[in-house]
N, C-alpha and C positions, 0 to 999 in steps of 0.2 A: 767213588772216582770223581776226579776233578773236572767239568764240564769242559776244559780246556781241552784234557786228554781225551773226549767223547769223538767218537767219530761222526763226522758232521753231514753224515747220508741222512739219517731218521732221529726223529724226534720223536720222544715219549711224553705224552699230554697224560697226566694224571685228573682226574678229578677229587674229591676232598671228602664229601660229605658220602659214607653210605660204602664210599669204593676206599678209600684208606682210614679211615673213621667212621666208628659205627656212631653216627649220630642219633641214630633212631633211640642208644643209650644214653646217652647226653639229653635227651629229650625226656625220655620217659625219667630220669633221676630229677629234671625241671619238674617236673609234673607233681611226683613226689613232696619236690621242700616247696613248692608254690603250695599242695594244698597244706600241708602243714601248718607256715607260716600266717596264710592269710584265710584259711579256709576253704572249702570246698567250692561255694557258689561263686568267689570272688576270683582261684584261679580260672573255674569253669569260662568266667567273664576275658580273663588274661588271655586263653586258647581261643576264644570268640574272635578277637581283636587280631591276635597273631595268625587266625585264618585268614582275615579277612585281607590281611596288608598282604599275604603269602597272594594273593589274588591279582592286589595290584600292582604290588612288584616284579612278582615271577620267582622271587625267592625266599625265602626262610629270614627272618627278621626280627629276632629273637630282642633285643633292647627296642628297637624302634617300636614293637609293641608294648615294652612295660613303659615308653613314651608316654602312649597313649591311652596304656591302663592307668597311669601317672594323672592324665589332663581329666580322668574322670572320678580319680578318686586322691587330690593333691593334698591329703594331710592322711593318707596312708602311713604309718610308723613303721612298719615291716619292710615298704620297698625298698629302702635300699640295701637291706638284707639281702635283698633278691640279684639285683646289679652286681652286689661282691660277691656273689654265689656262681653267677655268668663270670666273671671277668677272671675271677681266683679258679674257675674248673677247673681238675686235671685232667686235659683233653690228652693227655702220653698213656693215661689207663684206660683209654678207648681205641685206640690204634691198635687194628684187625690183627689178629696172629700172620705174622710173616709180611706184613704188610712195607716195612721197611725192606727187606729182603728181594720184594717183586720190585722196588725202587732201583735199590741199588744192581740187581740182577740188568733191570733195562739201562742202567747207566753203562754198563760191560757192552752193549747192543749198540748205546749211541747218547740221544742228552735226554737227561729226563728233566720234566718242566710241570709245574701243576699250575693246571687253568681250571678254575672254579668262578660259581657265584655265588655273589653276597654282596655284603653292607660292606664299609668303607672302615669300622671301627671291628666289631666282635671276629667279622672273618680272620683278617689277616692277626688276631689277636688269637685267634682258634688254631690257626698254621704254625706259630711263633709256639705256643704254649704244647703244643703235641710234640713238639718236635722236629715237625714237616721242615722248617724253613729250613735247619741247619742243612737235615738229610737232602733235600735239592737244593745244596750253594747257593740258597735266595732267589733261587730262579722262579718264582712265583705271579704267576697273571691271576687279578681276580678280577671282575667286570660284573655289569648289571644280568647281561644278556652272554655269556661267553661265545653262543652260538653266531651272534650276530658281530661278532668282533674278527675273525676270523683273518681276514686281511690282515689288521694289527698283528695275531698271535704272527703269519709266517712272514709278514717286516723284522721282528724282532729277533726270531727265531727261525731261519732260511730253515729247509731241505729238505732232500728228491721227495722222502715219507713221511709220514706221520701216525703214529696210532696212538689214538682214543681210546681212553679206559675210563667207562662213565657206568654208571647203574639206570640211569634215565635213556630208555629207547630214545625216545623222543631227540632227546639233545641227539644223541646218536646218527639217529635218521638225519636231520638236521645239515650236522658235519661231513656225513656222506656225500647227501646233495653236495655240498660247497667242494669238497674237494673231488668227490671220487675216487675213480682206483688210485688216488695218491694218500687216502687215507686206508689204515685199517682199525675197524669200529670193534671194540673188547666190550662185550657186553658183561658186566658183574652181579649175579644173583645174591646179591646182597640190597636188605634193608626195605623197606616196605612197598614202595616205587618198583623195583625190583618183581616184587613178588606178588603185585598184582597182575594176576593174568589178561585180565579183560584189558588193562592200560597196555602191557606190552602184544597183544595179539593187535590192536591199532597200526603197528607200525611193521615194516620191512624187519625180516631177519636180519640181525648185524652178525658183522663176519666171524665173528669169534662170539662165545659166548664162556664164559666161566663160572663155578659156585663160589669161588674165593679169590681172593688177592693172589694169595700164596699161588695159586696153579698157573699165572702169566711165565713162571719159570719153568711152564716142563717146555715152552714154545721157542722154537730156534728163532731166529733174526727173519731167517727164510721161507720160516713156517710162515711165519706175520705177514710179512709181504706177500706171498701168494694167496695170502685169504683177502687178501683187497680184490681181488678178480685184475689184477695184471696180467 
């Protein structure tokens, strides 16, 4: 459905990684041709590096670490084997069963809009190559901190609701705080984040909780809204 044609009461904020993409497979198939190519000890070193930026950034940083695997090993013959390996992925054989479906279902509800984090280069090339962009009309936010931008997201994008479909409590919790009963928080049992228990027992139950993408469709309009505590 055309964003135009959406009804402009509620907004559906997707997240990317985990909730319409299983990235945790994109990672592990990384993991795979990294040790392949360069060996065992040396991707062990690539995961080292990409921990650590994950730390300082707050996000997943997938090139920015072979940056920096780069600056310590810069007559490596393999890396840029690994760069076309990231940029050529086919990130549309990762997109969750029905994942598109929970999209366009909330597009019939009102606009859908994916607000993710990341880098400024491999994310929005991760959106583009899945498929995501076309299926939400380019309506795409990505930011360092998505949590922290918030005012941006409903300048750009007005109205009365909103709900949050993220696999990270945290972010979750987060969005609550800021908007409250104007948001309603989808929590998604998918991908590793997810399915740590001790991470999400940290945080406030979100209002909805799901095992898949696919099941935001068995949820009326109405359903949604009333689990915000209106």
């Amino acid at each position: 459905m055309n964003a135009a044609n959406a009804k402009p009461g509620t907004v559906f904020l997707f997240d990317v990684d985990n909730t319409l993409l299983d990235n945790d497979r994109v990672a592990e198939d990384l993991k795979r041709y990294l040790t392949k190519k360069v060996g065992e000890a040396s991707a062990g070193r690539y995961w080292e590096i990409f921990e650590q930026l994950r730390v300082e950034l707050g996000y997943a940083d997938y090139l920015g670490a072979l940056q920096r695997y780069r600056a310590e090993h810069p007559r490596e013959p393999k890396l840029l084997a690994t760069s076309h390996f990231l940029i050529d992925y086919p990130f549309a054989n990762r997109l969750y069963p029905e994942s598109v479906d929970a999209v366009v279902y909330a597009q019939r509800l009102g606009r859908a809009v994916i607000l993710s984090d990341g880098d400024a280069v491999f994310q929005p090339r991760k959106v583009d190559r899945s498929g995501l962009f076309e299926v939400f009309d380019g309506q795409v936010l990505i930011y360092i901190h998505k949590e922290l931008e918030l005012d941006d997201v409903e300048a750009r994008y007005p109205a009365t609701h909103y709900v949050m479909v993220d696999d990270k409590v945290r972010i979750l919790t987060a969005i609550k705080k800021h908007w409250g009963a104007r948001v309603t928080t989808v929590f998604l049992r998918q991908g590793h984040y997810a399915l740590n228990a001790a991470e999400v027992a940290r945080y406030p139950k979100p209002d909805v909780t799901l095992e898949r993408i696919g099941d935001l469709q068995k949820y009326s309009l109405e359903q949604l809204l009333a689990a915000a505590g209106k």
